[in-house]
C-alpha positions as CSV (number, residue, x, y, z in Angstrom):
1,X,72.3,48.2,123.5
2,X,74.1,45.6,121.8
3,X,77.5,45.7,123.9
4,X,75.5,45.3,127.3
5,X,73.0,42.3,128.5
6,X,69.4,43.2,127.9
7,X,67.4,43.7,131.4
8,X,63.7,44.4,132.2
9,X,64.5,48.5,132.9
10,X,65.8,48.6,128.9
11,X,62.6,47.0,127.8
12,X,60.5,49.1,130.1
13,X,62.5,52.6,128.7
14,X,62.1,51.3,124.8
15,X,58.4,51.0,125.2
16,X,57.9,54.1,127.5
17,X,56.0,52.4,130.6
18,X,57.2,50.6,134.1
19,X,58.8,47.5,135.0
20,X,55.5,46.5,136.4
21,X,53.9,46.8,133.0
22,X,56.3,44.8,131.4
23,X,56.3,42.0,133.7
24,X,53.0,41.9,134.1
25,X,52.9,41.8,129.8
26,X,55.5,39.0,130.0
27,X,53.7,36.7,132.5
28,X,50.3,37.3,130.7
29,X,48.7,39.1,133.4
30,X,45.4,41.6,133.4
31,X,45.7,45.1,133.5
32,X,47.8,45.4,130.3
33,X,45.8,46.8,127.0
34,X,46.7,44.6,123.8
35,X,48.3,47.7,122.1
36,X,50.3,48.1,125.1
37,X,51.6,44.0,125.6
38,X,52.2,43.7,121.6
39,X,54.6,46.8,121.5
40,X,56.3,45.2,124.8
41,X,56.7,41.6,123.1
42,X,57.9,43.1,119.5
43,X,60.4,45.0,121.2
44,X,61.6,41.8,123.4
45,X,62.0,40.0,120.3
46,X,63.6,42.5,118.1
47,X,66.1,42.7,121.4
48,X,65.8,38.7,122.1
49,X,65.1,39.6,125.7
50,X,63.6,36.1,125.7
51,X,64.4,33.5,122.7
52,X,61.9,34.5,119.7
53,X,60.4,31.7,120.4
54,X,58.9,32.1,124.0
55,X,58.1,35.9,122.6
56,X,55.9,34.4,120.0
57,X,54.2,31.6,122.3
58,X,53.7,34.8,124.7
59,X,51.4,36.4,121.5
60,X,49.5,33.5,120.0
61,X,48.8,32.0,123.8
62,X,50.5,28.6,123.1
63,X,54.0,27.1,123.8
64,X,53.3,23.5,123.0
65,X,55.0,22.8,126.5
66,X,53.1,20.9,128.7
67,X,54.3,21.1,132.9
68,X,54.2,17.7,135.3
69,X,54.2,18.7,138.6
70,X,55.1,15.8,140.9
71,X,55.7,15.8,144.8
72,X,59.5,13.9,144.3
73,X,61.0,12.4,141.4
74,X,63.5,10.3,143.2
75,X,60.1,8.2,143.9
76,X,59.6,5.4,141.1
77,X,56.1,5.6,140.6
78,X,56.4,9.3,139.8
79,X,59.3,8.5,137.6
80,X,57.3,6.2,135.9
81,X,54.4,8.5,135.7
82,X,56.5,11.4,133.8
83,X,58.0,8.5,131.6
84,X,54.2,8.0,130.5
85,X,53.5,11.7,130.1
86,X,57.1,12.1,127.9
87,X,56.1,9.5,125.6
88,X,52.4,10.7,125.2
89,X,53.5,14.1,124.8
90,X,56.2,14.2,122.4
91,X,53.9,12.1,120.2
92,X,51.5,15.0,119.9
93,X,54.1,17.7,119.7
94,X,54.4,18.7,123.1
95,X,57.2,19.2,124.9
96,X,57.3,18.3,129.0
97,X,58.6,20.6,131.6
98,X,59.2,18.7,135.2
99,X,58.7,20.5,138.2
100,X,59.1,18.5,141.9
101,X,57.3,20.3,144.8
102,X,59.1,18.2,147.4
103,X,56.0,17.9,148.5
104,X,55.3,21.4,149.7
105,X,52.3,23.0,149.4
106,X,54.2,26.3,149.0
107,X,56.5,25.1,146.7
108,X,53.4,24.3,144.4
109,X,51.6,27.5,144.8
110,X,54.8,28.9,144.0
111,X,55.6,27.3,141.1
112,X,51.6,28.3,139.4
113,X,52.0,31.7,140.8
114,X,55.5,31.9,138.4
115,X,56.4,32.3,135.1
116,X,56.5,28.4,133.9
117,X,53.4,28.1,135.4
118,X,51.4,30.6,133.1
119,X,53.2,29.9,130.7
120,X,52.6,26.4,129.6
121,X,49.4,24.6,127.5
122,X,48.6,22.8,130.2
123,X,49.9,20.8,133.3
124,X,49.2,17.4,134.6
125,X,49.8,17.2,138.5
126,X,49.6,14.7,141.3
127,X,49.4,17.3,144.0
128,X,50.5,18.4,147.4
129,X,47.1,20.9,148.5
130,X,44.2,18.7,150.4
131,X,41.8,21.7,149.0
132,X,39.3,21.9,146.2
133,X,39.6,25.4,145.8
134,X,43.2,25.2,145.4
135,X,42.8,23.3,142.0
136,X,39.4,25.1,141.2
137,X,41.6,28.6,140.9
138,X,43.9,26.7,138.2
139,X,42.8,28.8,135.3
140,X,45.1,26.2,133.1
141,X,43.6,23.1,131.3
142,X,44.8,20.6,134.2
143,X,44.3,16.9,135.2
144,X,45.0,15.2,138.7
145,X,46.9,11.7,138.8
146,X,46.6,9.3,141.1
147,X,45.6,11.9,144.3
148,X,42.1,13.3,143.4
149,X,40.2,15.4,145.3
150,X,36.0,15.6,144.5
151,X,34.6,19.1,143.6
152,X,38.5,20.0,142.2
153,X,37.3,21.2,138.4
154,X,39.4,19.3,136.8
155,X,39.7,15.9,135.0
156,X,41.7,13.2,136.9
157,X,43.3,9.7,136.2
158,X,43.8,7.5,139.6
159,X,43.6,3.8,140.6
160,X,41.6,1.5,142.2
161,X,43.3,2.1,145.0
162,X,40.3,0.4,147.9
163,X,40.1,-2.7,145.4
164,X,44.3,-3.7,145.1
165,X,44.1,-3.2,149.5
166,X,41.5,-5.5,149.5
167,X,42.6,-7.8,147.4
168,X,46.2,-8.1,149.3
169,X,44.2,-8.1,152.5
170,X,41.7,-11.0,151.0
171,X,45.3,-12.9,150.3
172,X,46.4,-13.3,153.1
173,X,43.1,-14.3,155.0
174,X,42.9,-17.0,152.4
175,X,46.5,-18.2,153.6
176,X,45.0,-18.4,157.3
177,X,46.4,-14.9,158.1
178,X,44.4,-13.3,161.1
179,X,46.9,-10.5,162.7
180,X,47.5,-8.8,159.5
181,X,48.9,-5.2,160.2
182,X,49.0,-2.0,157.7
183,X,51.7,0.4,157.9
184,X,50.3,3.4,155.9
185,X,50.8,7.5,155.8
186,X,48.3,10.4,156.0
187,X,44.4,10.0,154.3
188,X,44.6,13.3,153.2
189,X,44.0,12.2,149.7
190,X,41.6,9.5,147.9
191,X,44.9,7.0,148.0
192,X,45.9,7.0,151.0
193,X,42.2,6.5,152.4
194,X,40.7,3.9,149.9
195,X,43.0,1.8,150.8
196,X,42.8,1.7,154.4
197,X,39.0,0.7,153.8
198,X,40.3,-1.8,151.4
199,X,42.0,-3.5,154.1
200,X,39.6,-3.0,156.6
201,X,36.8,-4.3,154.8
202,X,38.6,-7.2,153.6
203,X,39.5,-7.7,157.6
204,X,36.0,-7.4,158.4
205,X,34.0,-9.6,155.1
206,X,36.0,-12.3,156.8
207,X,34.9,-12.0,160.6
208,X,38.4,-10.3,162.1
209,X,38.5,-7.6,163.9
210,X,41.0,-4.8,162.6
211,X,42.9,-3.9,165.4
212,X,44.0,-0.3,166.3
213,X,47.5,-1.9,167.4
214,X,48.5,-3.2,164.1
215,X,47.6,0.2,162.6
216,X,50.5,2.4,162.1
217,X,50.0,5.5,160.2
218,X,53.2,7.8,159.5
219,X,54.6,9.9,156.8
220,X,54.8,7.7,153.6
221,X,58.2,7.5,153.4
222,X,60.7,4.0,153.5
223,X,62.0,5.3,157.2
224,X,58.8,5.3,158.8
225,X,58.0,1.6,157.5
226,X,61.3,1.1,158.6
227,X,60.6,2.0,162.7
228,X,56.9,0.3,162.4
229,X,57.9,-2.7,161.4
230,X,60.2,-2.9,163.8
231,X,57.8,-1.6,166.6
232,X,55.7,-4.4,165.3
233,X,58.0,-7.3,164.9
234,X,59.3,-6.2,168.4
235,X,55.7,-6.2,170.3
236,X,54.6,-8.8,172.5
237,X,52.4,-9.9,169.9
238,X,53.6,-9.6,166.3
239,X,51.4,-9.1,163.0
240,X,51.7,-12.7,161.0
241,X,51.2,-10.6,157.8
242,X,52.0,-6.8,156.7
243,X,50.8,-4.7,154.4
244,X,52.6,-1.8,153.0
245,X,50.5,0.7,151.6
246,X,52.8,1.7,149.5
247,X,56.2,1.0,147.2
248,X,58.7,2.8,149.9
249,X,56.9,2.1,152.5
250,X,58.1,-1.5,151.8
251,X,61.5,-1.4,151.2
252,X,61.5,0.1,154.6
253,X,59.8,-2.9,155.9
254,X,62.3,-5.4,153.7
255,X,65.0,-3.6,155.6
256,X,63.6,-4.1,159.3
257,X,63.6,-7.7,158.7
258,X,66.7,-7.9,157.6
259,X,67.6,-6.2,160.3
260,X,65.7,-8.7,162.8
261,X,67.3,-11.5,161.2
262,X,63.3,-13.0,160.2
263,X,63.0,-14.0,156.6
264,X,60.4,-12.7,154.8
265,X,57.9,-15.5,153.9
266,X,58.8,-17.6,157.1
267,X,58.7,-15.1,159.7
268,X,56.5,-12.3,158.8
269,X,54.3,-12.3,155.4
270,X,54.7,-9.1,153.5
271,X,52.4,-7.7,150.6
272,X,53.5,-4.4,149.2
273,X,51.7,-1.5,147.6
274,X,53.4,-1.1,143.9
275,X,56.4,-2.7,142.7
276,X,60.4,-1.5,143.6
277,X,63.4,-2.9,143.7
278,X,64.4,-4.5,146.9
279,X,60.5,-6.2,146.1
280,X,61.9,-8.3,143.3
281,X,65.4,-9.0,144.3
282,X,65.1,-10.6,147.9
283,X,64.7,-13.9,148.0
284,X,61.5,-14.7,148.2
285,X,60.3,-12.1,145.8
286,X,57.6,-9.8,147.3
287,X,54.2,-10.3,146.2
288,X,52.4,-6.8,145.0
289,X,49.6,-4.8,144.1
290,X,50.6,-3.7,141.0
291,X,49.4,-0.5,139.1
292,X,49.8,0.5,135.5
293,X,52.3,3.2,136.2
294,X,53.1,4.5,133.1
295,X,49.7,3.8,131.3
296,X,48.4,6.5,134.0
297,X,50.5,8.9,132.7
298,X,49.7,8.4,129.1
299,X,46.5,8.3,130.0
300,X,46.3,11.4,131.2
301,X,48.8,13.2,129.0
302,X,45.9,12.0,126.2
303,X,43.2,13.6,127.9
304,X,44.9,16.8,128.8
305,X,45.9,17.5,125.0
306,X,42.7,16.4,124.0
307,X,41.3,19.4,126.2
308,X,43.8,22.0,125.1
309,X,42.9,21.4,121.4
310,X,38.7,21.3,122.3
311,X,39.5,25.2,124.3
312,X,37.0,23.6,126.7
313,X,37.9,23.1,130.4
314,X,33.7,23.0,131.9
315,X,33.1,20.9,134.9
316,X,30.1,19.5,133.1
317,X,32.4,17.7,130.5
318,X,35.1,16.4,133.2
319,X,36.1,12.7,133.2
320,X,37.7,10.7,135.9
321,X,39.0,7.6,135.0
322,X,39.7,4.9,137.4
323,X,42.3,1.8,135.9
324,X,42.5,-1.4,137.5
325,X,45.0,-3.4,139.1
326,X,46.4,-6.1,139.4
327,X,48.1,-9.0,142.4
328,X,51.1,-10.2,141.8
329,X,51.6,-13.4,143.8
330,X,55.3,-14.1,144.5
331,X,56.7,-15.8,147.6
332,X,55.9,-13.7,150.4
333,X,53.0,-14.9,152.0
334,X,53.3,-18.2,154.1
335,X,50.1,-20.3,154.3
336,X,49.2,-20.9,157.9
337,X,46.3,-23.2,157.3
């Protein structure tokens, strides 16, 4: 055996049962007796099928490998949010795994449905399904960041998202802004929803009608606020003031004005939803809603291990934390009045 690479049949002929039972041993399924898996996993590691030291964590039930499963990691608030989990994690022993759905519901399922996914502690997850009972057949100590969905099972960590809209929105009202427009993507999650009613309420406290032209919903995604800022700038009517739900969103809205030759601040006012980099490098800067990125991912990183070490996952004990955040006035925002 030692002249020739080690495959699933040789394991299954050593221990004298089927390539089913061996994989179904290996990924920790049901249907395998404990006589039965332990023969299978001494054999792997007397053969190092597997490094001895995913055949152990496959015995004791722990790898000490936690998964964050994100919807792109090109995206810098996601980027941020793994930075978080990183730090937390390694300070407690735990290594990370990062997995990107592209923002694919498959993708997900497929990824829980494999081997990483059964085989870490625990996984923190800013998901993709718009289902509870997606997340409620997550048999894995789990916690949703930033999208959370009621009736899920699971601790979460997320934002005030309705409170930083209506705080942008409230901004520029004060600055005498009237026709304010939002350029925002699906409400398929708490985000995306809370803070549309952030703006709108803010619209409404104030005695302005919201009005369904200055709406434009799309993917969230920098070439959709792109093409609606555009379509806006462009009407017969143009929004004084835009708010971009979120941090891509406006860097597609930065680059439409470019485009128009307006100047942000003069032409059009411009609030964005989280910070990125065209925000603080045009001239003038763009005035944010700012989040605490990273802290969310700590945050929940903290929480997670502190569920994997109390072997409890029971709806009764689930927390959902809400942090605050914060308006960061720059330049962007012309007073009219």
């Amino acid at each position: 055996m030692e002249d020739k690479e080690i495959t699933i049949k040789d394991i299954a002929r050593m221990a004298n049962v089927s390539v089913a039972t061996v994989s179904r041993a290996i990924n920790g399924r049901d249907r395998v007796s404990d006589a039965t898996r332990k023969k299978i996993l001494k054999i792997i590691e007397e053969v190092n099928f597997v490094p001895n030291a995913m055949a152990a964590s496959m015995v004791n039930k722990k790898t000490h490998m936690l998964a964050v499963v994100v919807p792109d990691i090109q995206n810098p608030f996601y980027t941020a949010v793994i930075g978080g989990t990183v730090e937390a994690a390694k300070k407690e022993g735990y290594s990370t795994l990062v997995v990107s759905t592209y923002g694919d519901e498959a993708e997900e399922e497929e990824f829980f449905e494999g081997f990483l996914g059964r085989n870490v502690d625990g996984i923190i997850l800013i998901g993709t399904h718009k289902e509870a009972n997606f997340y409620r057949n997550i048999r894995k100590p789990a916690i949703l960041v930033d999208r959370y969905i009621n009736n899920c099972g699971h601790d979460g960590v997320v934002i005030d998202n309705f409170r930083g809209a209506y705080e942008a929105v409230k901004h520029f009202v004060e600055f005498g802004h009237e026709r304010v427009a939002i350029i925002d993507g699906s409400h398929d999650f708490n985000d995306g929803k809370d803070r549309y009613w952030g703006y709108h309420q803010a619209l409404h406290e104030s005695g302005i009608r919201p009005a369904p032209e200055y709406h434009k919903q799309g993917k969230w995604q920098e070439e959709d606020g792109y093409r609606f800022a555009t379509e806006l700038m462009r009407s017969e009517q143009p929004p004084t003031a835009i708010f971009a739900a979120n941090n891509v969103i406006c860097k597609g809205v930065i680059k439409a004005v470019r485009d128009l030759n307006l100047v942000i601040g003069e032409d059009i006012s411009l609030i964005g939803f989280d910070d990125n980099e065209l925000a603080q490098f045009v001239q003038p800067q763009v005035t944010i809603v700012s989040r605490p990125t990273r802290e969310m991912g700590v945050s929940a990183t903290e929480i997670l291990i502190q569920k994997i070490k109390g072997h409890t996952n029971e709806p009764s004990k689930l927390r959902k934390v809400v942090l605050d955040v914060e308006l960061i006035k720059r330049g962007s925002v012309k007073k009219l009045r």
